[in-house]
C-alpha positions, 0 to 999 in steps of 0.5 A: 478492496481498492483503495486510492493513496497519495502519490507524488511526482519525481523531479525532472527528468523522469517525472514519473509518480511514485507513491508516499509511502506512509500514506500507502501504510496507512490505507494498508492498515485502515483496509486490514482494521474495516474491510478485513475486520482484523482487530489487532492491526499493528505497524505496516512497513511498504517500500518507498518509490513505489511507481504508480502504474497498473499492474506493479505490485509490492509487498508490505509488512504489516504486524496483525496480532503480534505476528508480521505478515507479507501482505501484497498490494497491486496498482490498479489506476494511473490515479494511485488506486490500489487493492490490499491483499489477505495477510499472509 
């Protein structure tokens, strides 16, 4: 499932845009609850300054029935779009 987040740019001079990281945890756990039908979807903790670019990918730790799981998210576009991992 893709998913398209909020991103923000770095000041000058490397103005490269990076990713907010409570919107990413938020989209990881609406896509855990509605696409993966998880019932027990708890808190999600992703790594900030996450650089927007195709192919970067990062791990986020998410709680899914009292358990924390490694769940990895992988940058599809220069617009913030992403796709959400099965938790593992």
């Amino acid at each position: 499932m893709t998913v398209v987040s909020t991103v923000t740019v770095t000041p000058v001079p490397t103005r490269r845009k990076v990713f907010v990281a409570d919107a990413v945890e938020r989209g990881v756990i609406q896509i855990l609850k509605d696409e993966y039908k998880f019932s027990d979807v708890g808190e999600a903790v992703c790594p900030e300054d996450q650089t927007v670019a195709p192919g970067n990918s990062f791990v986020c730790v998410v709680t899914v029935s009292g358990v924390d799981k490694s769940v990895k998210v992988v940058v599809k576009s220069s617009e913030g779009s992403y796709e959400v991992g099965q938790p593992r």
